[in-house]
N, C-alpha and C positions, 0 to 999 in steps of 0.2 A: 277354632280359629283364634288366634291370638294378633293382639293388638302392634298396632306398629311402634317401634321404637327407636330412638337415636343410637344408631352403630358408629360412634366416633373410630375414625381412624388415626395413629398413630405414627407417623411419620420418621422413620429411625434416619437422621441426616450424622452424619461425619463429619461434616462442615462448622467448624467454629465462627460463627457469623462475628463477631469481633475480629479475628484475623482476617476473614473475606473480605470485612468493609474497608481493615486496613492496606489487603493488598491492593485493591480498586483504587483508592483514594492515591495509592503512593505510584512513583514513577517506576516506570515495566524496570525488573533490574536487567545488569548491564550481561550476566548470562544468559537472558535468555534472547535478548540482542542478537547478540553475537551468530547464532545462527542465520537470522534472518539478514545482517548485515552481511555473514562471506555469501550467501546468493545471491545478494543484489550486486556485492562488488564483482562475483564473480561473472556475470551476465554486464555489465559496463568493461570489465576486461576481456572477454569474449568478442568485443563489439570493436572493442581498440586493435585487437589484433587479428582480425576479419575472421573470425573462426564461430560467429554467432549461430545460433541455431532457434526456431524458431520458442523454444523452453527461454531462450535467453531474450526474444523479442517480446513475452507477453510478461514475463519478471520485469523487463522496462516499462513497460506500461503499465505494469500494476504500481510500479514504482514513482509512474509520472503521473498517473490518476489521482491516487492516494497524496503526492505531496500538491497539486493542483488545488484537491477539492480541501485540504487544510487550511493552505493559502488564502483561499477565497472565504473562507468560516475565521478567517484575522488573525492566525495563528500563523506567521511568518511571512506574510502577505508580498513580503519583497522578493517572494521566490516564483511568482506571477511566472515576469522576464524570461527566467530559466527556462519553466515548463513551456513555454508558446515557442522557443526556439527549437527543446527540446523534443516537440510533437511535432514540429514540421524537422527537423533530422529523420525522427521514426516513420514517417509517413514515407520520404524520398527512402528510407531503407526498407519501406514494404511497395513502392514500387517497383526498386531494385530487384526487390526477390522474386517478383513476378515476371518481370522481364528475362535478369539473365541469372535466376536461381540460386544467387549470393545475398547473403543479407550482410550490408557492408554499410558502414556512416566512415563519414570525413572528418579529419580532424575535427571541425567545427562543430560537426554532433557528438564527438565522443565529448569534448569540453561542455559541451551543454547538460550532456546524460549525467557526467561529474558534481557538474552545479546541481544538476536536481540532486543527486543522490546527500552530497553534503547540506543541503537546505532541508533536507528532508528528514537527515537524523540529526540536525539540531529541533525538528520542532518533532518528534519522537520522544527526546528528550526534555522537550519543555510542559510535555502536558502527562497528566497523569495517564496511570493507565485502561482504565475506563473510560475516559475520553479519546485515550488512541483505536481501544477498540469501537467505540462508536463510533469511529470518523472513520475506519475499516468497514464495518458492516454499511454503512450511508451509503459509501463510494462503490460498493459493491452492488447496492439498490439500484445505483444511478447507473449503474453500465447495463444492469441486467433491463432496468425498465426503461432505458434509453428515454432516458431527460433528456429537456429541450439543454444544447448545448451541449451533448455530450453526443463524440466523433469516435467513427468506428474504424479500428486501424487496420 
């Protein structure tokens, strides 16, 4: 019988943890934006030209979520307004959809979706990237565990 002994394990990482800490700390860059930016515009122009579909109704609302729950964490807080116009439009366009099977907003909600979307990638771009994805993962908390204040569309 032999004795016990420390079997250290050795961990083989790829990750240069100096470049990790530096991509975290630095703002998301502007390519890899740009994907997330043509879905979201492309789901606000869907909406504008009646041809929305429900892929294009929950991209708004992840869109309206995520810049809400920023807003309220004081990182561009004046995009409140926006969002409270812009979730009572998406509400009237999900009752729409149930009644007569169109998911359609009025001028006055596409201009609202607009404002969210532009309030939204100015403060995208004011915070780093680390802090964007933890205001991602949060907002995602809060839908899934249905926080007080948080409306199901």
């Amino acid at each position: 019988m032999s004795r016990k002994k420390c079997r250290r394990k050795v961990w083989n990482t790829t990750i240069n943890p100096v470049t990790h800490a530096l991509m975290g700390a630095a703002i998301t860059p502007a390519a890899e934006l740009n994907k997330l930016r043509v879905k979201e515009l492309n789901a606000v122009d869907a909406f504008a030209e009646g041809r929305a579909t429900l892929a294009d109704f929950d991209t708004a609302c992840a869109l309206l979520n995520l810049c809400e729950y920023m807003a309220s964490n004081k990182v561009g807080p004046e995009a409140l307004e926006a969002c409270g116009r812009a979730e009572d439009a998406l509400r009237q366009a999900a009752a729409n959809m149930e009644a007569t099977g169109r998911m359609e907003l009025d001028a006055d909600g596409v201009l609202a979706l607009r404002d969210v979307y532009l309030f939204h990638d100015l403060q995208r771009q004011s915070v780093s990237r680390s802090e964007y994805e933890r205001a991602i993962f949060k907002t995602f908390e809060r839908v899934k565990n249905k926080a007080p204040g948080v409306v199901e569309l």
